[in-house]
Biotite code that builds the C-alpha atoms (Angstrom):
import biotite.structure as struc

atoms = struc.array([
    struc.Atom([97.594, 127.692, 104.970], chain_id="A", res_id=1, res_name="UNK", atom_name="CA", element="C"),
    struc.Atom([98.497, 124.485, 103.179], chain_id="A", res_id=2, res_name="UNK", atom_name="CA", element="C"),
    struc.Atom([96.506, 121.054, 104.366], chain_id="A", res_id=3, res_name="UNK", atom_name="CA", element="C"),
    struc.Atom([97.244, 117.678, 102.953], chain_id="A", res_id=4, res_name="UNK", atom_name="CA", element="C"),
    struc.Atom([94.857, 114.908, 103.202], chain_id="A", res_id=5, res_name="UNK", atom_name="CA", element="C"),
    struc.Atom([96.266, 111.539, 102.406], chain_id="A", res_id=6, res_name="UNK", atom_name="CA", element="C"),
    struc.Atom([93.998, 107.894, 102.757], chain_id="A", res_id=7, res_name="UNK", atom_name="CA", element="C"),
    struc.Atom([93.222, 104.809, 100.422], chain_id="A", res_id=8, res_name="UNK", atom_name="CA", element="C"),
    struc.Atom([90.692, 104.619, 98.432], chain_id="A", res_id=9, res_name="UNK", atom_name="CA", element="C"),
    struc.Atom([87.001, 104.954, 99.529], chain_id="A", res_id=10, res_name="UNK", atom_name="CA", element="C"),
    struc.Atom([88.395, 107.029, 102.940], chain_id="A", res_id=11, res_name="UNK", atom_name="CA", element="C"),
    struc.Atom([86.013, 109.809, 102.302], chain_id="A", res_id=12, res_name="UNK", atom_name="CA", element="C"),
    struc.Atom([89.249, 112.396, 101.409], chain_id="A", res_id=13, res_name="UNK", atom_name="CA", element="C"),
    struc.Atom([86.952, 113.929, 98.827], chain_id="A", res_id=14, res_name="UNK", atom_name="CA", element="C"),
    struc.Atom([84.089, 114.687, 101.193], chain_id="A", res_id=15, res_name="UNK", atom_name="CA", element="C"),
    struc.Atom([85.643, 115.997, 104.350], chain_id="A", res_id=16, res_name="UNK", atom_name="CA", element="C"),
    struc.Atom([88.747, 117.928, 101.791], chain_id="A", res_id=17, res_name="UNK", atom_name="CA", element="C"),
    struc.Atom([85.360, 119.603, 100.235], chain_id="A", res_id=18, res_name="UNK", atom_name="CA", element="C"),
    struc.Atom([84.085, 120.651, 103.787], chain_id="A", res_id=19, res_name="UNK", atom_name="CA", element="C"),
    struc.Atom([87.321, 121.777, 105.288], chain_id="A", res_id=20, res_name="UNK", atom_name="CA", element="C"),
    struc.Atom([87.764, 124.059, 102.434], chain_id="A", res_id=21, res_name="UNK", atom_name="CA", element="C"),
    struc.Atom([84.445, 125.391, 102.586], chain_id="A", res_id=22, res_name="UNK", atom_name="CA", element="C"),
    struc.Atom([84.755, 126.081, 106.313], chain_id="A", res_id=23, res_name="UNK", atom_name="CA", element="C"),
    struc.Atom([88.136, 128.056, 106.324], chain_id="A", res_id=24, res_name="UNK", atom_name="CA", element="C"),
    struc.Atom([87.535, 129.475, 102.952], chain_id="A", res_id=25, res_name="UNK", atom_name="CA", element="C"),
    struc.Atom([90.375, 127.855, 101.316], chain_id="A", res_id=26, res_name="UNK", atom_name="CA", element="C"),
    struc.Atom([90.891, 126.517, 97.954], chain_id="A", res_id=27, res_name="UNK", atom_name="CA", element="C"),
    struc.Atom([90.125, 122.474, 97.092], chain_id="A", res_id=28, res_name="UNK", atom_name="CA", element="C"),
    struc.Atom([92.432, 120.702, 94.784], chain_id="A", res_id=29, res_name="UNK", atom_name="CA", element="C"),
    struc.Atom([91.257, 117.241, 94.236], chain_id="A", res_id=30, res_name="UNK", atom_name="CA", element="C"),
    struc.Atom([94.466, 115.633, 93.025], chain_id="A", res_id=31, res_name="UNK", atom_name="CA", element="C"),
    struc.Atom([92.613, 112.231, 92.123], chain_id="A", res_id=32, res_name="UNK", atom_name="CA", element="C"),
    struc.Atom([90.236, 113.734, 89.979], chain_id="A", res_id=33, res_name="UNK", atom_name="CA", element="C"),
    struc.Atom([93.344, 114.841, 88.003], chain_id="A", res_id=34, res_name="UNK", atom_name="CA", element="C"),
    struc.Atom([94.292, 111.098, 87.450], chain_id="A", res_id=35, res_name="UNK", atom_name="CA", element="C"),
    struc.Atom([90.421, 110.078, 86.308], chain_id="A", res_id=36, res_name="UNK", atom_name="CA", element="C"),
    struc.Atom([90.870, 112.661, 84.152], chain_id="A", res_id=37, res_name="UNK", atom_name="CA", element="C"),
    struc.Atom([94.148, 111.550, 82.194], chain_id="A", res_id=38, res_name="UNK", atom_name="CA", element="C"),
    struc.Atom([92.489, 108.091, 82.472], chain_id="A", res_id=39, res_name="UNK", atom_name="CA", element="C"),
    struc.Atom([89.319, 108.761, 80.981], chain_id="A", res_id=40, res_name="UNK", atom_name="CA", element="C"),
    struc.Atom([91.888, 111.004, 78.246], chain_id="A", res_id=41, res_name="UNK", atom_name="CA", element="C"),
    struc.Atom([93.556, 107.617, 77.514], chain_id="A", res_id=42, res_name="UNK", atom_name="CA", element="C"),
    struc.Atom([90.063, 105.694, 77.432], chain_id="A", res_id=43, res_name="UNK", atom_name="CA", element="C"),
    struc.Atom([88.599, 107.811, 74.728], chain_id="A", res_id=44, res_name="UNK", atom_name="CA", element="C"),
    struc.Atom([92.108, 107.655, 72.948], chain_id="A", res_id=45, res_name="UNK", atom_name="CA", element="C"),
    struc.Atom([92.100, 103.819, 72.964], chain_id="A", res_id=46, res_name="UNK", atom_name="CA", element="C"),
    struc.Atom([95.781, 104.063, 74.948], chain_id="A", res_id=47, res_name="UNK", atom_name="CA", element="C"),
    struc.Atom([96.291, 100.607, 76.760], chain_id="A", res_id=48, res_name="UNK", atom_name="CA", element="C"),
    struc.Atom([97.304, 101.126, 80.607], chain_id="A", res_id=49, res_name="UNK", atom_name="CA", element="C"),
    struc.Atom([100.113, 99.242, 79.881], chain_id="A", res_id=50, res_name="UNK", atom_name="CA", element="C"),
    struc.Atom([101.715, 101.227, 76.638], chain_id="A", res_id=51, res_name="UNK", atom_name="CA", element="C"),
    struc.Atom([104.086, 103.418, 78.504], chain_id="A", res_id=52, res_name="UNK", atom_name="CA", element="C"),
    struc.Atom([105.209, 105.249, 75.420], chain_id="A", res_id=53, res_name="UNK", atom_name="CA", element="C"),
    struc.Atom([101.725, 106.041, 74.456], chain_id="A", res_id=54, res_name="UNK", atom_name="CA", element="C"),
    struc.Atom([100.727, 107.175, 77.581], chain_id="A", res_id=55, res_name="UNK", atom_name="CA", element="C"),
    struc.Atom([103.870, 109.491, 77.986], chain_id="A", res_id=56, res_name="UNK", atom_name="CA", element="C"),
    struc.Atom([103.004, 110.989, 74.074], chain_id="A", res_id=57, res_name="UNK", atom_name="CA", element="C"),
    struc.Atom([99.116, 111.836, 75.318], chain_id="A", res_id=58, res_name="UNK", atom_name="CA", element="C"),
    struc.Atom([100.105, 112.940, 78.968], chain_id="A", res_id=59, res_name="UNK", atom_name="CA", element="C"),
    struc.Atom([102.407, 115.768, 77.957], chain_id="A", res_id=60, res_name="UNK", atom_name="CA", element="C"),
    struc.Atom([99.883, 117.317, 75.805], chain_id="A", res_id=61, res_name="UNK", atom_name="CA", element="C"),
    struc.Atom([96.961, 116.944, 78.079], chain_id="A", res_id=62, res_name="UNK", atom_name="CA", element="C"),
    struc.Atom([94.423, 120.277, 79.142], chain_id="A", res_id=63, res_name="UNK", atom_name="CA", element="C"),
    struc.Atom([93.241, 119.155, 82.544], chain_id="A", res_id=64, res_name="UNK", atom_name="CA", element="C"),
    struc.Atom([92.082, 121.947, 84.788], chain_id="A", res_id=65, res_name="UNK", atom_name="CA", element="C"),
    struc.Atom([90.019, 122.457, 87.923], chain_id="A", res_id=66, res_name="UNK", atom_name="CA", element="C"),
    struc.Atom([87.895, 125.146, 88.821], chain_id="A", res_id=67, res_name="UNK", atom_name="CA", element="C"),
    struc.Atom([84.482, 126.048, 91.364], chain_id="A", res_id=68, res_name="UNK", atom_name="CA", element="C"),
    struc.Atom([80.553, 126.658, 89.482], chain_id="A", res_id=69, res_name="UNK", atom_name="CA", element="C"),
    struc.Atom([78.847, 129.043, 90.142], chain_id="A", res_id=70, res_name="UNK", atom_name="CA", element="C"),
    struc.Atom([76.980, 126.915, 92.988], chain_id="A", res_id=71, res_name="UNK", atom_name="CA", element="C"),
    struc.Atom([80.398, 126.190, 94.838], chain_id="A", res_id=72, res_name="UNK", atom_name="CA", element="C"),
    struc.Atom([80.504, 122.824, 93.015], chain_id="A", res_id=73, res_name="UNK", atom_name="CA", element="C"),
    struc.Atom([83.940, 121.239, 92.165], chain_id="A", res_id=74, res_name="UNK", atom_name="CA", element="C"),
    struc.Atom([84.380, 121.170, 88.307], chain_id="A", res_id=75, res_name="UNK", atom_name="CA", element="C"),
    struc.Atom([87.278, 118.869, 86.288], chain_id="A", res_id=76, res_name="UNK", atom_name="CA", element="C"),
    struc.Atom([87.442, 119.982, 82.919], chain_id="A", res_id=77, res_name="UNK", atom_name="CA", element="C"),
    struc.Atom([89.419, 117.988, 80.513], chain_id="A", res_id=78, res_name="UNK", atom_name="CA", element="C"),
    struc.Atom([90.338, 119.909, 77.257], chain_id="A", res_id=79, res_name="UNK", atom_name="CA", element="C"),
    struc.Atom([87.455, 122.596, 78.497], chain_id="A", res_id=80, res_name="UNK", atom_name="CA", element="C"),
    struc.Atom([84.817, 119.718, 78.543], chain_id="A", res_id=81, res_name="UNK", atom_name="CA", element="C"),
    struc.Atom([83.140, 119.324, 81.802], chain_id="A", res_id=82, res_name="UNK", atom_name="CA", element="C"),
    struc.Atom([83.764, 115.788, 82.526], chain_id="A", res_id=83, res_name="UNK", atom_name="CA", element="C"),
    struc.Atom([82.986, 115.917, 86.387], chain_id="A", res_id=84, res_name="UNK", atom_name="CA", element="C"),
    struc.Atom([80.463, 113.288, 86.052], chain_id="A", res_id=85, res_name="UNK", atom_name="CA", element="C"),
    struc.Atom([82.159, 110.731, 83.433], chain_id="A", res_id=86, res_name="UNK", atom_name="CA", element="C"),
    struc.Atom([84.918, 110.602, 85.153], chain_id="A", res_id=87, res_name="UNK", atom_name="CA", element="C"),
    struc.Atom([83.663, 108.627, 88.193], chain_id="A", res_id=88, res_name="UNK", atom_name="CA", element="C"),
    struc.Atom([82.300, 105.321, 85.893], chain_id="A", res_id=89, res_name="UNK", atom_name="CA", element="C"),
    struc.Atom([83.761, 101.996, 87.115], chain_id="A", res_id=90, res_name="UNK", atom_name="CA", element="C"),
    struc.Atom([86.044, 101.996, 83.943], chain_id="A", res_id=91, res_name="UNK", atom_name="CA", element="C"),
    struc.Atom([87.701, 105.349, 84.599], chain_id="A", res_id=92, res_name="UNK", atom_name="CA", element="C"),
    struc.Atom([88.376, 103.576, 88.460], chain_id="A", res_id=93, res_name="UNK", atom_name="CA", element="C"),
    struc.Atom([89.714, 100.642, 86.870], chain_id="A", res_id=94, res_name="UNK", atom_name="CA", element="C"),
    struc.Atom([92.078, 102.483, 84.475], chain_id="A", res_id=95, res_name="UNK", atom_name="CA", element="C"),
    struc.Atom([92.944, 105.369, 87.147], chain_id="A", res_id=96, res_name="UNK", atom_name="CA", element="C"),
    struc.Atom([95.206, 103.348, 89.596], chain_id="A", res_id=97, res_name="UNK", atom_name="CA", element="C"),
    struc.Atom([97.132, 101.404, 87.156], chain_id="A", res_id=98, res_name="UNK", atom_name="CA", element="C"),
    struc.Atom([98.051, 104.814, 85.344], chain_id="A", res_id=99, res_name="UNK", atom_name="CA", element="C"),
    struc.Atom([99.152, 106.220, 87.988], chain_id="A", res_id=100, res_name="UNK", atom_name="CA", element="C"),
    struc.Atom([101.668, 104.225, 88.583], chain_id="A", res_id=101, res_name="UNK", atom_name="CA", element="C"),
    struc.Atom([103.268, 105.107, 85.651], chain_id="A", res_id=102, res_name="UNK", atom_name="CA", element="C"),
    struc.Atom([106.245, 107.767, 86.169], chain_id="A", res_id=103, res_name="UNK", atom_name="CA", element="C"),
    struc.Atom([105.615, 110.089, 83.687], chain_id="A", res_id=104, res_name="UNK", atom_name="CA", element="C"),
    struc.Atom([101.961, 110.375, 84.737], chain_id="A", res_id=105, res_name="UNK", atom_name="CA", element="C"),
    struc.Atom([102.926, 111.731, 88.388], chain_id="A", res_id=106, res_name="UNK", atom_name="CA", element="C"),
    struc.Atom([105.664, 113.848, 87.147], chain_id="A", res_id=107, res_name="UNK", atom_name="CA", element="C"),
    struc.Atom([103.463, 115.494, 85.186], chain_id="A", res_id=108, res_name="UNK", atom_name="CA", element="C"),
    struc.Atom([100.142, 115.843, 87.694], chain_id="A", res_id=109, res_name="UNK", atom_name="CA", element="C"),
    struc.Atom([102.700, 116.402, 90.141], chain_id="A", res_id=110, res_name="UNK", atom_name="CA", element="C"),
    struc.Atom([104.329, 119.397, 88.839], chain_id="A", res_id=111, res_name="UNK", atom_name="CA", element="C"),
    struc.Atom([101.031, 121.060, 88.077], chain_id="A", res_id=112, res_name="UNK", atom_name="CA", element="C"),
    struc.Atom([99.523, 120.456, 91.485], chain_id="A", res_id=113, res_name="UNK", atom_name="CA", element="C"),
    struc.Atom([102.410, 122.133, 93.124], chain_id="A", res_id=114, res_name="UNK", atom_name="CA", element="C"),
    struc.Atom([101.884, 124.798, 90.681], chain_id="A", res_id=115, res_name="UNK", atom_name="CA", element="C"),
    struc.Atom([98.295, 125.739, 91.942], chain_id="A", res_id=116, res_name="UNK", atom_name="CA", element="C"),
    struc.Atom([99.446, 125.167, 95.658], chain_id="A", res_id=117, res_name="UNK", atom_name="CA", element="C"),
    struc.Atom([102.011, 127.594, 94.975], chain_id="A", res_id=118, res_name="UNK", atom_name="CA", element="C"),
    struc.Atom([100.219, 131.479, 95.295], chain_id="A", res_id=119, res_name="UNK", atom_name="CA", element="C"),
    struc.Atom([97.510, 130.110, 97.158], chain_id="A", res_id=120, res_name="UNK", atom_name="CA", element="C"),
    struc.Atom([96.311, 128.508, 99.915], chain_id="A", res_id=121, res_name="UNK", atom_name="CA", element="C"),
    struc.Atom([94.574, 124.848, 99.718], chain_id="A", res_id=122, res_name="UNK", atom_name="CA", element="C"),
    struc.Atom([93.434, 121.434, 101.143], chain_id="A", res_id=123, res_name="UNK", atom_name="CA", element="C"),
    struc.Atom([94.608, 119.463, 98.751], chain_id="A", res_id=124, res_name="UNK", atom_name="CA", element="C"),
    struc.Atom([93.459, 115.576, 99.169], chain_id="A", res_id=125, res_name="UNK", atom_name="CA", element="C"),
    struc.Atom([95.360, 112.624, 97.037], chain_id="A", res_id=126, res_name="UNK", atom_name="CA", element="C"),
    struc.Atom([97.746, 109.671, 98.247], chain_id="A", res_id=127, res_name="UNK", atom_name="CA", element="C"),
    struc.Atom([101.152, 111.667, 98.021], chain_id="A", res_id=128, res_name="UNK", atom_name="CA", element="C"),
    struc.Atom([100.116, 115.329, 98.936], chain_id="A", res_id=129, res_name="UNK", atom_name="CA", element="C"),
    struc.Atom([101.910, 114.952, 102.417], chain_id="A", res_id=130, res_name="UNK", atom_name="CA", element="C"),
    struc.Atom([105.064, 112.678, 100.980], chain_id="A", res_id=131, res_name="UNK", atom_name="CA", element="C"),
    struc.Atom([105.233, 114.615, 97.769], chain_id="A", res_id=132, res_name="UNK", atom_name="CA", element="C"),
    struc.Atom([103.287, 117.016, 96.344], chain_id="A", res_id=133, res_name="UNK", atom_name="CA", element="C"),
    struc.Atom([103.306, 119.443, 99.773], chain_id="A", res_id=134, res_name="UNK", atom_name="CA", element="C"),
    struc.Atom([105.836, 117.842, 102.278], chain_id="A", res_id=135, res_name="UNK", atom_name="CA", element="C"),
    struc.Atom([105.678, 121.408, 104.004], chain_id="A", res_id=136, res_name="UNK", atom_name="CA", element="C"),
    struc.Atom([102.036, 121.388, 104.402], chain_id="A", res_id=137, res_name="UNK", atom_name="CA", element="C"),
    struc.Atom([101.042, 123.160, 107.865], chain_id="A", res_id=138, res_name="UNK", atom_name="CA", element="C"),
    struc.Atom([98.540, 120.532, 108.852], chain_id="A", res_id=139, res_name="UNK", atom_name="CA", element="C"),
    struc.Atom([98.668, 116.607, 107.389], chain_id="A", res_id=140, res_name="UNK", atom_name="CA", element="C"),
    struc.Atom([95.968, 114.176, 107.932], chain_id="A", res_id=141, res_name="UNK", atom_name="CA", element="C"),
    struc.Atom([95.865, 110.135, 106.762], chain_id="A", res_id=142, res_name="UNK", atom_name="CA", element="C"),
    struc.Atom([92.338, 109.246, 106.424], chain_id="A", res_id=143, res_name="UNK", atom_name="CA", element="C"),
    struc.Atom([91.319, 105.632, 106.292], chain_id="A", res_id=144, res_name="UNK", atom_name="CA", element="C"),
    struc.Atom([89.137, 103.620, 107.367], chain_id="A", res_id=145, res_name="UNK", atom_name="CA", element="C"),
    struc.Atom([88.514, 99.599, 107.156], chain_id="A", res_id=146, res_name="UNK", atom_name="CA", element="C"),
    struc.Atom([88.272, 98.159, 103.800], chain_id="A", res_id=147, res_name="UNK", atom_name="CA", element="C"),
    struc.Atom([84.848, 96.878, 104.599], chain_id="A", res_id=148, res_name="UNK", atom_name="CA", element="C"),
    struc.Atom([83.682, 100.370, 105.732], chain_id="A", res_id=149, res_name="UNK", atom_name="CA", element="C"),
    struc.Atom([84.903, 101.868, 102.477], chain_id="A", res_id=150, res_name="UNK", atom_name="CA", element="C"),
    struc.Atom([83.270, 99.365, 100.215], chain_id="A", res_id=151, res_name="UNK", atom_name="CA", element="C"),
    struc.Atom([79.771, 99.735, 101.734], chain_id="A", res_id=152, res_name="UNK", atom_name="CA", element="C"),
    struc.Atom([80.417, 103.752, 101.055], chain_id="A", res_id=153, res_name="UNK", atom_name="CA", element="C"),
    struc.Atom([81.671, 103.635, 97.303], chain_id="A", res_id=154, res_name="UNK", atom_name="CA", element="C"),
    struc.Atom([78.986, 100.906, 96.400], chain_id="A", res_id=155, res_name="UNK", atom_name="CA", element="C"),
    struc.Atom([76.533, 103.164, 98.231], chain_id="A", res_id=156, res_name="UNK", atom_name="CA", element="C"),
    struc.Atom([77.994, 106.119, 96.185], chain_id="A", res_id=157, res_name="UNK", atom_name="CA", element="C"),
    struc.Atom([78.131, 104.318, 93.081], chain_id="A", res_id=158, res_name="UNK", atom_name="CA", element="C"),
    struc.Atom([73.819, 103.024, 93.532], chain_id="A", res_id=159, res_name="UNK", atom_name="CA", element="C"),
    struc.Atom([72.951, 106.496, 93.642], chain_id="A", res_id=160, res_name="UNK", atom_name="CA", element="C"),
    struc.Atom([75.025, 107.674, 90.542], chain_id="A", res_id=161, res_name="UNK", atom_name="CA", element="C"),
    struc.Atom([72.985, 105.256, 88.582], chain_id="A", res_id=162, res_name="UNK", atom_name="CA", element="C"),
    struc.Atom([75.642, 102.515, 88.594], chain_id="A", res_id=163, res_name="UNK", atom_name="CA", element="C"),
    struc.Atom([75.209, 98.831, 89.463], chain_id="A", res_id=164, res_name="UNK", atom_name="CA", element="C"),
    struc.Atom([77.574, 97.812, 92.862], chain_id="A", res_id=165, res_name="UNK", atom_name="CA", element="C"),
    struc.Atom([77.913, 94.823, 94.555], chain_id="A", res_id=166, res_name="UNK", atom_name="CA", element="C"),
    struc.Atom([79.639, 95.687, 97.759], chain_id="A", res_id=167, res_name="UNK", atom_name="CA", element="C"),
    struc.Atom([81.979, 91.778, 97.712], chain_id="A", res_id=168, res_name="UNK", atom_name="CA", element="C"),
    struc.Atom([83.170, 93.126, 94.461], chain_id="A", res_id=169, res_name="UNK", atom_name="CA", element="C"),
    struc.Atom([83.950, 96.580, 94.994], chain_id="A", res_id=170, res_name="UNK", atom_name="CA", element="C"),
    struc.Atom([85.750, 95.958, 98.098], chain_id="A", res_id=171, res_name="UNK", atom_name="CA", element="C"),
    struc.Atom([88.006, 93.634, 96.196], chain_id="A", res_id=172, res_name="UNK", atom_name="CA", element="C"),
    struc.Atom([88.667, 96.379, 94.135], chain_id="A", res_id=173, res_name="UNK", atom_name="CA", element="C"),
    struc.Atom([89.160, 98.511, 96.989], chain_id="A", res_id=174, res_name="UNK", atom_name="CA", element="C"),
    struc.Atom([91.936, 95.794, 98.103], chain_id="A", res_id=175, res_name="UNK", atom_name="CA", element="C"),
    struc.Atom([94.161, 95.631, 95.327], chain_id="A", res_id=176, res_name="UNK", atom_name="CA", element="C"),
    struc.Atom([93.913, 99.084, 94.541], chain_id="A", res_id=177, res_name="UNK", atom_name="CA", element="C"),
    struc.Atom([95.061, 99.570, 98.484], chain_id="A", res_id=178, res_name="UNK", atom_name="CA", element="C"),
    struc.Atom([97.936, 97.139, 97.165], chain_id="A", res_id=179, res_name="UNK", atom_name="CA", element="C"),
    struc.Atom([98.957, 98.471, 93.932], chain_id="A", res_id=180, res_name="UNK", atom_name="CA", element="C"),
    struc.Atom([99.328, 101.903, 95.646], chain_id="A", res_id=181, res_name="UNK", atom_name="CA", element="C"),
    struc.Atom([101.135, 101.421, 98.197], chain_id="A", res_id=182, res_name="UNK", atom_name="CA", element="C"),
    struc.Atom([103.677, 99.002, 96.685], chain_id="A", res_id=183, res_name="UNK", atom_name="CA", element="C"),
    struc.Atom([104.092, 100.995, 93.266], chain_id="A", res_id=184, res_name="UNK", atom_name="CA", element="C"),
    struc.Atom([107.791, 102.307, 92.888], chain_id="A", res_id=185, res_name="UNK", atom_name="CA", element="C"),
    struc.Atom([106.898, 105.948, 92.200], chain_id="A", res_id=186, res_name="UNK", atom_name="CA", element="C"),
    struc.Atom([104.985, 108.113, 95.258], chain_id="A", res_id=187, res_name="UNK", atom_name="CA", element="C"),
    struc.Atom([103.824, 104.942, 96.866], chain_id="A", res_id=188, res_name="UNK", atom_name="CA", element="C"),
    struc.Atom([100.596, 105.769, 99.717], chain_id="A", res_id=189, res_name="UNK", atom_name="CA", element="C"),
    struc.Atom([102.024, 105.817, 102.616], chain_id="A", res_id=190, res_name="UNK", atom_name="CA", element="C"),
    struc.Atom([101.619, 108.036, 105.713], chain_id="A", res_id=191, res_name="UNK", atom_name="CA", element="C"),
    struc.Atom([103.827, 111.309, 106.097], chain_id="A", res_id=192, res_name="UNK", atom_name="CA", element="C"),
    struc.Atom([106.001, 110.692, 109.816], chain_id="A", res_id=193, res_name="UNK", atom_name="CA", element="C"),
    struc.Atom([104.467, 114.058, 110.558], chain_id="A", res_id=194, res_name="UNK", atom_name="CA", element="C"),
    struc.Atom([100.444, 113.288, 109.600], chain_id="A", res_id=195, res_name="UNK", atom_name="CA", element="C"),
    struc.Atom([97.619, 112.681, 112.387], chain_id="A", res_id=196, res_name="UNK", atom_name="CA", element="C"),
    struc.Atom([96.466, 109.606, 111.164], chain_id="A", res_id=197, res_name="UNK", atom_name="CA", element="C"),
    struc.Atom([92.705, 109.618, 111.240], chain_id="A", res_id=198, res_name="UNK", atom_name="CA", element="C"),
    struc.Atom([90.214, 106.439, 111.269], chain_id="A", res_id=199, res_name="UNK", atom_name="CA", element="C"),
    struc.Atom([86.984, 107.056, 110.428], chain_id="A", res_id=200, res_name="UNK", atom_name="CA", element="C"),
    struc.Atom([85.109, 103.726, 110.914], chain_id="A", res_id=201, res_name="UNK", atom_name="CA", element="C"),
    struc.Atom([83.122, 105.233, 114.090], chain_id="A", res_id=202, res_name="UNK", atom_name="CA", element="C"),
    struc.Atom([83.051, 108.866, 113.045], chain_id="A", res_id=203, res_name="UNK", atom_name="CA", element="C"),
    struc.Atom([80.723, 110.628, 111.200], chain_id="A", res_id=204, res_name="UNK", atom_name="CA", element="C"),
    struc.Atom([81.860, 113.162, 108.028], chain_id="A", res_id=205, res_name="UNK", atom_name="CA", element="C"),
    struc.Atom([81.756, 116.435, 110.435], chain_id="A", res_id=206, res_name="UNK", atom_name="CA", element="C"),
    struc.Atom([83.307, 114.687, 113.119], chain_id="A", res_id=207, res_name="UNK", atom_name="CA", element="C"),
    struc.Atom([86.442, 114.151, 110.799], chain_id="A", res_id=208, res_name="UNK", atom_name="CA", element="C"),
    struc.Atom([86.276, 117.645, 109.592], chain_id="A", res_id=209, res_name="UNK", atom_name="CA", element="C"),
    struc.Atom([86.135, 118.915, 112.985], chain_id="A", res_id=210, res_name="UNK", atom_name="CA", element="C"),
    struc.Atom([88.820, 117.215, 114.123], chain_id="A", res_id=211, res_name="UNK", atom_name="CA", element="C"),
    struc.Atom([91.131, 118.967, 110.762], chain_id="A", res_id=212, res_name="UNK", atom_name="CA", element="C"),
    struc.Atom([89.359, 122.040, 110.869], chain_id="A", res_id=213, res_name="UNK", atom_name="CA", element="C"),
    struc.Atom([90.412, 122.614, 114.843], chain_id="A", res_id=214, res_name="UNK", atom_name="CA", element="C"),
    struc.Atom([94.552, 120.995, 113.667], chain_id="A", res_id=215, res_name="UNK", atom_name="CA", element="C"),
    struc.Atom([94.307, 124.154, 111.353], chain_id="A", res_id=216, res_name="UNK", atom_name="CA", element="C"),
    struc.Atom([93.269, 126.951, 113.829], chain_id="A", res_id=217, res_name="UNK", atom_name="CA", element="C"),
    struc.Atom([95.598, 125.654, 116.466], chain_id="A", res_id=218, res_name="UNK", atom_name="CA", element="C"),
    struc.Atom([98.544, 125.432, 113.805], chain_id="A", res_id=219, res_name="UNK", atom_name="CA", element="C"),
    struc.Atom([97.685, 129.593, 112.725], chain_id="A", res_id=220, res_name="UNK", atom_name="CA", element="C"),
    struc.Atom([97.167, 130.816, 116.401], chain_id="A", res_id=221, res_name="UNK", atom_name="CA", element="C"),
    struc.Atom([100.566, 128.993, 116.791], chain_id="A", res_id=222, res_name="UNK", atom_name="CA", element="C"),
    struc.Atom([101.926, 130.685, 113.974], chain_id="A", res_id=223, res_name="UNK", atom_name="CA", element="C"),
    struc.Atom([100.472, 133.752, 114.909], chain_id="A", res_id=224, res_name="UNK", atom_name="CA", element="C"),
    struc.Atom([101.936, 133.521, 118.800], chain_id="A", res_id=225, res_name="UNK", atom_name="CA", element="C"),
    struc.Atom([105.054, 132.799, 117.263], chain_id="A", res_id=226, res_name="UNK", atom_name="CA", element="C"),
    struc.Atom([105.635, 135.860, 115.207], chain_id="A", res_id=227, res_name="UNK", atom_name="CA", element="C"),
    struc.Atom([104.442, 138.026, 117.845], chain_id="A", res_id=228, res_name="UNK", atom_name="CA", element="C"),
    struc.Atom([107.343, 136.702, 120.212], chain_id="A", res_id=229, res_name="UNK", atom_name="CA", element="C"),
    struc.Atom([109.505, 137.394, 117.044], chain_id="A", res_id=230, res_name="UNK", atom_name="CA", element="C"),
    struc.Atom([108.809, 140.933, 116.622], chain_id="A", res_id=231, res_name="UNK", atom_name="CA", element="C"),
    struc.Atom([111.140, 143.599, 118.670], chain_id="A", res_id=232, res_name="UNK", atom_name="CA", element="C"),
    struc.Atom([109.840, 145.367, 121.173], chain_id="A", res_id=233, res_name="UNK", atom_name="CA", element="C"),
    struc.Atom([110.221, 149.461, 121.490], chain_id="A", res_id=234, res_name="UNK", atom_name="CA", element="C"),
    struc.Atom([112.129, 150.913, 123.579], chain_id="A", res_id=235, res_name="UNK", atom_name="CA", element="C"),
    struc.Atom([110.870, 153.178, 126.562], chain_id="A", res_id=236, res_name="UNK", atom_name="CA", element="C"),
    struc.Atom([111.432, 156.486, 125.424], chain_id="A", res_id=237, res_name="UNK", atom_name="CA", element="C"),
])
């Protein structure tokens, strides 16, 4: 079982991709994370987001790896350093989209995320896992919500990690982050023609994860019907 989950930024992709997984015991792959990471890489190295060449010298070397603690929490480990925490500072979000946009960058993420989707089954959550990364996922969900919506939840977010948020601001960021995404050249967010689209202004987190949770039984019992139609039947002796 392969699920995508695609959605701007602030859609709550994270949260419901965590619970889906947890619920049909599947593995989480947190493609975004994978981007902080690089970006917080180039941060520390004192790369500009706009130097291509030095971007494409640091990517190809990069050690960025997720894996589960002991307590079922998501880990992102950059060079074996646990940066799970650092990587969510409003400078790492600032850096992350820009970056991404940069070719190299998602041929590189890219390759390894279809690498861990490969022997195993996932919910994978990003803004090309349905387009690009897993275009044969069984079940594909767009997420989003209104801008508004999703500001009041990352500055909410942000307050209790200890970081300052006006909600006016970080819904501007929200905006052009919605536009640089989806107009970039390279894996641009847009919704697979096969995805359930998904808006989550009036619902509540297990409401949304209901909803995928139920797409993915009905897609294996279909699965399951259909191979038992397949099968020959013995004859009568």
């Amino acid at each position: 079982m392969k699920i995508a989950i695609d959605g701007p930024a602030g859609a709550g992709k994270s949260t419901v991709a965590r619970a889906v997984a947890r619920r049909l015991d599947l593995t989480y792959v947190d493609t975004g994370a994978m981007y902080r990471a690089a970006a917080l890489a180039c941060i520390r190295a004192g790369v500009s987001v706009d130097d291509g060449a030095a971007i494409a010298a640091l990517i190809g070397s990069l050690d960025i790896d997720l894996a589960t603690a002991s307590d079922g929490r998501p880990v992102v480990l950059l060079e074996g350093e646990d940066v799970t925490d650092a990587i969510r500072s409003p400078e790492v979000t600032r850096y992350a989209s820009p970056l991404s946009a940069h070719s190299v960058v998602r041929r590189a993420l890219v390759s390894q995320q279809k690498a861990m989707a490969r022997h195993r089954d996932v919910v994978m959550e990003g803004r090309d896992i349905g387009t690009v990364v897993l275009p044969d996922a069984d079940v594909k969900v767009f997420l989003t919500a209104s801008a508004s919506v999703r500001a009041a939840r990352r500055a909410r977010d942000l307050a209790e990690a200890g970081h300052a948020a006006d909600v006016a601001a970080v819904q501007a960021g929200i905006e052009e982050r919605d536009r640089r995404d989806s107009s970039r050249a390279d894996s641009p967010l847009r919704r697979a023609d096969d995805a359930v689209e998904i808006v989550s202004d009036e619902l509540t987190v297990d409401e949304v994860v209901d909803r995928v949770v139920e797409m993915a039984l009905a897609k294996t019992e279909g699965t399951r019907q259909s191979t038992s139609r397949r099968m020959p039947t013995e004859r009568a002796a």
